[in-house]
Backbone as JSON Lines, residues from 0, in Angstrom:
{"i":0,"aa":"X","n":[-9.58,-45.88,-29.2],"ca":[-10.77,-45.42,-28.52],"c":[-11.72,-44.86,-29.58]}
{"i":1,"aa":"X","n":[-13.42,-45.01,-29.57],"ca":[-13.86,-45.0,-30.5],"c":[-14.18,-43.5,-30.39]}
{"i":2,"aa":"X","n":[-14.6,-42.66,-31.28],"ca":[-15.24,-41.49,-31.33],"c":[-16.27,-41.23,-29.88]}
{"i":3,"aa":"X","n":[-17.19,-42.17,-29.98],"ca":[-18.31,-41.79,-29.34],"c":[-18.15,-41.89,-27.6]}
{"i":4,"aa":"X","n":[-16.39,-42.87,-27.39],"ca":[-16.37,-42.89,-25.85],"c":[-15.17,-41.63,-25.6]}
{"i":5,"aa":"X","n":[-14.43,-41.65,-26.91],"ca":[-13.61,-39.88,-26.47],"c":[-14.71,-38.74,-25.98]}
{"i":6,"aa":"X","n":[-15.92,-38.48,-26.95],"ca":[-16.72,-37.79,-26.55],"c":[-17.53,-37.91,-24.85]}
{"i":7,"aa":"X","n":[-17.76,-39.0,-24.49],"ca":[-18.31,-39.32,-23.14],"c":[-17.24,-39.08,-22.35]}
{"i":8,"aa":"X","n":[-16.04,-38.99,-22.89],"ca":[-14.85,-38.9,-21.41],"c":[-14.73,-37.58,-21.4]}
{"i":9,"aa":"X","n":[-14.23,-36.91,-22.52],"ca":[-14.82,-35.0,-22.48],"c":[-15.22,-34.43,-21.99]}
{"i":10,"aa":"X","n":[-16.84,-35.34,-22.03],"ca":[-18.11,-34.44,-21.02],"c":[-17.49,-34.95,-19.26]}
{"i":11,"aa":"X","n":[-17.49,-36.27,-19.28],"ca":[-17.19,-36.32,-17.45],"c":[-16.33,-35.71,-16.97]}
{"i":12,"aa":"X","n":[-15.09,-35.08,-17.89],"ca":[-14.16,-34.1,-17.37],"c":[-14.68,-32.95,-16.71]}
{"i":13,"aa":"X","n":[-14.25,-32.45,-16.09],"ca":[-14.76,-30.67,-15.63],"c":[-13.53,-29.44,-16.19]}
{"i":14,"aa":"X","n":[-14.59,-28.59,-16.6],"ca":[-13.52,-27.39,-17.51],"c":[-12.79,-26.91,-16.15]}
{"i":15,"aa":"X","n":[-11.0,-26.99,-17.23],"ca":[-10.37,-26.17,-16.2],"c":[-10.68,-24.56,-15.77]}
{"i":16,"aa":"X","n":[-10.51,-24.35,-15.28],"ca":[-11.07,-22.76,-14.72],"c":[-9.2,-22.12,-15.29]}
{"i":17,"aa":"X","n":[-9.81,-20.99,-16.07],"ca":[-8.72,-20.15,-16.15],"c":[-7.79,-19.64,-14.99]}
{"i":18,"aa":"X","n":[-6.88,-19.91,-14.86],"ca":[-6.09,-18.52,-13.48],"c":[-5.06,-17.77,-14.24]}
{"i":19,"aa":"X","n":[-5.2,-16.87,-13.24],"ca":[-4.17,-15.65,-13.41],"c":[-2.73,-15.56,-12.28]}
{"i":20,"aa":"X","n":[-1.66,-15.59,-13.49],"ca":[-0.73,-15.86,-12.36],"c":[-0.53,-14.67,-11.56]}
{"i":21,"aa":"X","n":[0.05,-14.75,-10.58],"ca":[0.44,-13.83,-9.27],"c":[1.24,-12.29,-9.94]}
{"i":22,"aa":"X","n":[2.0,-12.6,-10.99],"ca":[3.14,-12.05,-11.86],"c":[2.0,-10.89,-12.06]}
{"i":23,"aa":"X","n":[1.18,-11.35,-13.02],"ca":[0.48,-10.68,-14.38],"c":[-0.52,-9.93,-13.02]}
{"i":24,"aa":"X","n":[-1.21,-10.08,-11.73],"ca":[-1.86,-9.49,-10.89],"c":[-1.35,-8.53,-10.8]}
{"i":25,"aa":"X","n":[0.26,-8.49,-9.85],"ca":[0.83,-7.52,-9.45],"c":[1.23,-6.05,-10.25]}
{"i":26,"aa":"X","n":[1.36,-6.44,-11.89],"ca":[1.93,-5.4,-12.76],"c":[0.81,-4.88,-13.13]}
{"i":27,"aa":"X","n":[-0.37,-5.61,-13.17],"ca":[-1.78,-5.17,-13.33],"c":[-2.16,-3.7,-12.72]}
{"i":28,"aa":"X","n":[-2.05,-3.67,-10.8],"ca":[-1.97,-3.34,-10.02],"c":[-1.13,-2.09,-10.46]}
{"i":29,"aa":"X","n":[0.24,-2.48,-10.36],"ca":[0.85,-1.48,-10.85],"c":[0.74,-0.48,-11.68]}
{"i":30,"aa":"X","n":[0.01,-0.88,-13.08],"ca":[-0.36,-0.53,-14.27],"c":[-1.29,0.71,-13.67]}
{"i":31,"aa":"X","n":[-2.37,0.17,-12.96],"ca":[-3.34,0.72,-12.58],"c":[-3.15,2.04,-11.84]}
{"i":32,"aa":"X","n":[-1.77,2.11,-10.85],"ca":[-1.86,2.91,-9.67],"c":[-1.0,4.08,-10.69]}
{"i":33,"aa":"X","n":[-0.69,3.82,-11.66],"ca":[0.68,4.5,-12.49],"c":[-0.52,5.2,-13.45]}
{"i":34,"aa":"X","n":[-1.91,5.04,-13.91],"ca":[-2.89,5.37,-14.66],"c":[-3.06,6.34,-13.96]}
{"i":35,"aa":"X","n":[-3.71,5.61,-12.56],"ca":[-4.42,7.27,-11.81],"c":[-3.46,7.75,-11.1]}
{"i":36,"aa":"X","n":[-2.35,7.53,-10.67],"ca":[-1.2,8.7,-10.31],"c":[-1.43,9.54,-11.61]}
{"i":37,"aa":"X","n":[-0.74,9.26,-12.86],"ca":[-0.81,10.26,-13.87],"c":[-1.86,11.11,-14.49]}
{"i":38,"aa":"X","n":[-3.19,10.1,-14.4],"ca":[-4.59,11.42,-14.41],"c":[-4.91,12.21,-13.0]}
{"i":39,"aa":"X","n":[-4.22,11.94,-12.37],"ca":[-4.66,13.04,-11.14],"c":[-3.26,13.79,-11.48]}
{"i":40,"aa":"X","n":[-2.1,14.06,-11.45],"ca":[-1.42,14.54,-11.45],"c":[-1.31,15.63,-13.09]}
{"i":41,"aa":"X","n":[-2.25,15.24,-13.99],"ca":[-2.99,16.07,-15.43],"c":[-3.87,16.76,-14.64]}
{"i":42,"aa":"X","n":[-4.39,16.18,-13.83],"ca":[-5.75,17.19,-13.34],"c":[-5.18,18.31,-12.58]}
{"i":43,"aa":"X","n":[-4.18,17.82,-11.97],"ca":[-3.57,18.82,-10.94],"c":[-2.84,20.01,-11.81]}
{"i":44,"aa":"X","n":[-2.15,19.64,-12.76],"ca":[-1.16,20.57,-13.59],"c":[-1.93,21.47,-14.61]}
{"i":45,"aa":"X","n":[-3.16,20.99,-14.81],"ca":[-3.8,21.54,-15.8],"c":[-4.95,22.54,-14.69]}
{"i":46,"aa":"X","n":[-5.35,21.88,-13.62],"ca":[-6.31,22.79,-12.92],"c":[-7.77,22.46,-13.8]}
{"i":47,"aa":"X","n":[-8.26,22.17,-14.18],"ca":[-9.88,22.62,-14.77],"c":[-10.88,22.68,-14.05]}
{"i":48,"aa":"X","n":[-11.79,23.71,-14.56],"ca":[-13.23,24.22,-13.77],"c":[-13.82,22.71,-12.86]}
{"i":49,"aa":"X","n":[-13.89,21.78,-13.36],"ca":[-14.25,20.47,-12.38],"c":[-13.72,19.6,-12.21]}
{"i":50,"aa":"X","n":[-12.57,20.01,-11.71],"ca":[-11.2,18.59,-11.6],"c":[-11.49,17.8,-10.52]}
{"i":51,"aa":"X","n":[-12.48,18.44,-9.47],"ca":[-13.04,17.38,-8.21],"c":[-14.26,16.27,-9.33]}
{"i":52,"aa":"X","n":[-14.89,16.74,-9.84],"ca":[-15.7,15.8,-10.5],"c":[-15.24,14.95,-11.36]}
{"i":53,"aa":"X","n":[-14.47,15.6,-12.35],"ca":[-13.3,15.22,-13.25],"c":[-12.81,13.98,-12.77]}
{"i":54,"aa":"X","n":[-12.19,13.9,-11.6],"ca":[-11.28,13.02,-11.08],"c":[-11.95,11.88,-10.07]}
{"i":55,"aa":"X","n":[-13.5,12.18,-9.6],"ca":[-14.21,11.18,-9.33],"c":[-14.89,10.36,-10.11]}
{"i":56,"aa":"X","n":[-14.75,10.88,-11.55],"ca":[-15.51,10.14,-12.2],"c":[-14.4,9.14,-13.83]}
{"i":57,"aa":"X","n":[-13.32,10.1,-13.74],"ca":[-12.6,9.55,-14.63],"c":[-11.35,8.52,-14.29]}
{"i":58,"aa":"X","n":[-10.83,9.1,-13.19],"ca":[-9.62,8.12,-12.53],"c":[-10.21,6.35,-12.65]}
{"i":59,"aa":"X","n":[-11.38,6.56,-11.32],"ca":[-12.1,5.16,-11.36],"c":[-12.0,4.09,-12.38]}
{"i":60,"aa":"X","n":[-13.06,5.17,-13.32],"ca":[-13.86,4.35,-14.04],"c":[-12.32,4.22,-15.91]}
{"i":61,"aa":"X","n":[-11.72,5.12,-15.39],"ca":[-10.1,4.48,-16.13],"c":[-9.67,3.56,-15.39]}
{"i":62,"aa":"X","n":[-9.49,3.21,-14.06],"ca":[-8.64,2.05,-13.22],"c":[-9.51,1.17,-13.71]}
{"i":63,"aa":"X","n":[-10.7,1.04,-13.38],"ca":[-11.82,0.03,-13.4],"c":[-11.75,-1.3,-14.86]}
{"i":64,"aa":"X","n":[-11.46,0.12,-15.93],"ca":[-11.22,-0.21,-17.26],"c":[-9.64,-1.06,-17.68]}
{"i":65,"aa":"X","n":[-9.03,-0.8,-17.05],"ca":[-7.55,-1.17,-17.13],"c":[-7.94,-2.54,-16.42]}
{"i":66,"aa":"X","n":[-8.44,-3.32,-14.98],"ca":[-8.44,-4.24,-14.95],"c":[-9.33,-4.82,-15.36]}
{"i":67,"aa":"X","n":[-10.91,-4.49,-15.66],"ca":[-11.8,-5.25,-16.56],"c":[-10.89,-6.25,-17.81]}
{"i":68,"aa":"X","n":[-10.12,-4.85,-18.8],"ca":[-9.39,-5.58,-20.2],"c":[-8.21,-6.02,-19.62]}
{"i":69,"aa":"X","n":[-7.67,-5.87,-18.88],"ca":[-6.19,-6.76,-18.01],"c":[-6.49,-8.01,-18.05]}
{"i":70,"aa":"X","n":[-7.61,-8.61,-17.5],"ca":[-7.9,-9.69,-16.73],"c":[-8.67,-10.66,-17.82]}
{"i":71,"aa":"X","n":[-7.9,-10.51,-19.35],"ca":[-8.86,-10.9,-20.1],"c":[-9.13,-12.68,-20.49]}
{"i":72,"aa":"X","n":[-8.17,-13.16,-19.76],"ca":[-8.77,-15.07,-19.3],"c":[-9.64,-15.35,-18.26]}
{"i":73,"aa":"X","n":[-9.74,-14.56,-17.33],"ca":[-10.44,-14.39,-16.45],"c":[-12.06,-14.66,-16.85]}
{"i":74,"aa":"X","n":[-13.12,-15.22,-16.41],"ca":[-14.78,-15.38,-16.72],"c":[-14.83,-13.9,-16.74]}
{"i":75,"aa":"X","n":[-16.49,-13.31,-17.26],"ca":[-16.89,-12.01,-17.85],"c":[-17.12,-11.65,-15.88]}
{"i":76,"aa":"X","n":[-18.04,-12.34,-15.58],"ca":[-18.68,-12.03,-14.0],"c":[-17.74,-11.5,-13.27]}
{"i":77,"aa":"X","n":[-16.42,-12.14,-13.21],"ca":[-15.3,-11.77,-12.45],"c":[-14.4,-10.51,-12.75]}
{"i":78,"aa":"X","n":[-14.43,-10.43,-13.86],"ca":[-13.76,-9.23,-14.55],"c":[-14.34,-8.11,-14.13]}
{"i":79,"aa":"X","n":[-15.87,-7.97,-14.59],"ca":[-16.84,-6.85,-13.71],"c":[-16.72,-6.89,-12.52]}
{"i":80,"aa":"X","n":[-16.9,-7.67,-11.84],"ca":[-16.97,-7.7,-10.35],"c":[-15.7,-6.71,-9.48]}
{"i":81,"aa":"X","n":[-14.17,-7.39,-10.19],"ca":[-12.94,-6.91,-9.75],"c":[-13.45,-5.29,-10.45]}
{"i":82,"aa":"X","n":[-13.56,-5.32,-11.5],"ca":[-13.18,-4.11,-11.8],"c":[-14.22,-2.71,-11.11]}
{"i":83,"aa":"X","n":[-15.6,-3.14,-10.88],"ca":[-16.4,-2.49,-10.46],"c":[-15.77,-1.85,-8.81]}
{"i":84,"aa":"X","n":[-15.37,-3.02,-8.23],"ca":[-14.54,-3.29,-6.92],"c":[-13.22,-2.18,-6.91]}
{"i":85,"aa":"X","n":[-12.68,-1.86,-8.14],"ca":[-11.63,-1.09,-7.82],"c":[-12.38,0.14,-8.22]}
{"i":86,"aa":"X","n":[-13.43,0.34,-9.1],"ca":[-14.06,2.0,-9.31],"c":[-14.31,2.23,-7.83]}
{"i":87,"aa":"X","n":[-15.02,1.35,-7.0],"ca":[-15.69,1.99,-6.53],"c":[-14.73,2.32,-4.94]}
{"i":88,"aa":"X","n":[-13.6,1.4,-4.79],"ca":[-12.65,1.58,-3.82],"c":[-11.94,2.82,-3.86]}
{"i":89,"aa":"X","n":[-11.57,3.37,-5.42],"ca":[-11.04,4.43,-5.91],"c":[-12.15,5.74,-5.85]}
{"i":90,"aa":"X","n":[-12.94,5.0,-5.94],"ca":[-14.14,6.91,-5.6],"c":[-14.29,6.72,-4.2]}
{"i":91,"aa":"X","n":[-13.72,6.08,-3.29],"ca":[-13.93,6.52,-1.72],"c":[-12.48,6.92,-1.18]}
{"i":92,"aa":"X","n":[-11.42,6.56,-2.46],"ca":[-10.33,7.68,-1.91],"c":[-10.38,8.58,-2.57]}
{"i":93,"aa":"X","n":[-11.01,8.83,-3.56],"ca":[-11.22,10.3,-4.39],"c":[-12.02,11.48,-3.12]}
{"i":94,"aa":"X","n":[-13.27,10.37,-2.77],"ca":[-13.58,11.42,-1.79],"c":[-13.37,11.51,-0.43]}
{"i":95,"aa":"X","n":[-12.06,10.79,0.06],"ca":[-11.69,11.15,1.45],"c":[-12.17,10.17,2.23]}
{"i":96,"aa":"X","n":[-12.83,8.96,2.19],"ca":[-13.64,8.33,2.53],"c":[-12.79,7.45,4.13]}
C-alpha cells in the first residue's frame, strides 16, 4: 500500500474515543469519598475559626480536583464538566441542601 493511500485510509477512519473502565470509576469514587471523609473529619478534630467555610470551599473543590486529574484519558471538556459536577454536588451536601 502506497504512502499516500495509508494516509487517505487514516483520515476516513474516526478517532477512537478514549473510555474509562468501570474498575478505575469506582476506586476513583472511592478515592474521592475517603478525601472528604478525612478533610471533614481534620476540620472536625482540629475545630478552626471557619471550618463551615473551610469545608465548603475546600472539601469540593479537593473532590473536584481528585476527579478532574483521575480521569486523565478522558477529553479536557469532560474532565471539567465531571469534576465541576462533583464540587458542586458536594457544596449542596456541605450545606444541607
Amino acid at each position: 500500500m502506497s504512502p499516500s493511500i495509508r494516509h487517505q485510509a487514516s483520515e476516513s477512519q474516526p478517532h477512537a474515543r478514549p473510555t474509562i473502565p468501570l474498575r478505575r470509576l469506582f476506586l476513583l469514587t472511592i478515592l474521592t469519598a475517603a478525601i472528604a471523609f478525612a478533610l471533614d473529619a481534620t476540620l472536625a478534630a482540629t475545630d478552626p475559626p471557619n471550618a463551615n467555610t473551610i469545608s465548603l470551599v475546600v472539601i469540593p473543590g479537593t473532590a473536584g480536583a481528585a476527579i478532574f486529574f483521575g480521569l486523565r484519558p478522558y477529553p479536557l471538556g469532560g474532565r471539567l464538566r465531571l469534576a465541576l459536577m462533583t464540587a458542586a454536588a458536594l457544596c449542596l451536601v456541605v450545606l444541607g441542601v
